[in-house]
N, C-alpha and C positions, 0 to 999 in steps of 0.2 A: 570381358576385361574392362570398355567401358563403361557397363554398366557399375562395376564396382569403383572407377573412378568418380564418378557421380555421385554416388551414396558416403562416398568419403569428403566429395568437395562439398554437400549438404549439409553431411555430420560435421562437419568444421565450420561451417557457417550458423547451424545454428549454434552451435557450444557458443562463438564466438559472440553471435548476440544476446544470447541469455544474459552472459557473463557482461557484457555491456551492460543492459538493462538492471543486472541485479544492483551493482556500483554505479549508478546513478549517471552513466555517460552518455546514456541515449533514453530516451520517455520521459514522461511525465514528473516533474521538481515535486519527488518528496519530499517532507519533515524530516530530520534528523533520527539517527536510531542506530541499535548497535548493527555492527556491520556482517552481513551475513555469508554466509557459507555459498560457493555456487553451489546449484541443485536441492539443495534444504534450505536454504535459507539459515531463518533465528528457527531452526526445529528444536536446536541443541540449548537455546536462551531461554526461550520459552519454560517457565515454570509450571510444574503439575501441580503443585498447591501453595496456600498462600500466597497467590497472583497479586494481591494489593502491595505487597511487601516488594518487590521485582519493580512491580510497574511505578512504584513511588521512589525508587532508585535512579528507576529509566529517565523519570521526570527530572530529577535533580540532577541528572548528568544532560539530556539533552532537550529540556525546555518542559513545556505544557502539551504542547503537542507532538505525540512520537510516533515512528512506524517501524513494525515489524514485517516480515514476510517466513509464512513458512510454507514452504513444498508447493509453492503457486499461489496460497492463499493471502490476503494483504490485511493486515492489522494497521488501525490507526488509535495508539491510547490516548486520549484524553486526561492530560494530570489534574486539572483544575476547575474550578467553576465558573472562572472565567472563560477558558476556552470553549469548554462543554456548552453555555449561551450563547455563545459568539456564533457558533458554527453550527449547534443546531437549530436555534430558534431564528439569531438577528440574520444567518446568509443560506436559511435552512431554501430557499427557491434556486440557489446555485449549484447546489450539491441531492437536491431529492429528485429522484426519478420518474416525478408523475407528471403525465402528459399534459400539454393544454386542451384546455375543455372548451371550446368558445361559449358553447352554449350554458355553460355553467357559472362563465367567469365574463360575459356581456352582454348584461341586460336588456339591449334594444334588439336582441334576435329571437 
């Protein structure tokens, strides 16, 4: 009987945090984006074809840079060419995930 209290006070904890996390109340400050569904996410927003068409909507309603999520997975569209520079080339050391190398990147070693 305990043990099924436990598993219920868990399943209620996480529901409770997903659904936090999805609506932006807890983690990391996304970008703007349409609002998703707990447990699927944008599954149901997401476009099977002609993706440019959607995503150029998305742009006009919530900027240059947008975010999706579907079933766990996280979308980040890029509307613009401005943004697409910005963020991959000019702050591309903030957001890429490769290691420091000392020996690669200081010459007196």
């Amino acid at each position: 009987m305990i043990f099924l209290h436990l598993i219920g006070i868990l399943l209620i904890a996480w529901i409770t945090f997903t659904c936090l996390q999805t609506y932006g109340v807890i983690g990391p400050t996304l970008p703007p984006g349409p609002t998703p569904l707990p447990f699927l996410g944008n599954v149901l927003d997401l476009p099977r074809s002609r993706e440019y068409l959607k995503y150029s909507e998305w742009g006009r309603k919530y900027g240059d840079v947008t975010y999706a999520n579907a079933l766990g997975n996280h979308f980040i569209i890029l509307n613009s060419t401005t943004a697409a520079v910005e963020l991959l080339e000019q702050r591309s050391a903030i957001y890429s995930d490769r290691p420091y190398m000392p020996m690669a990147q200081e010459p007196e070693l």
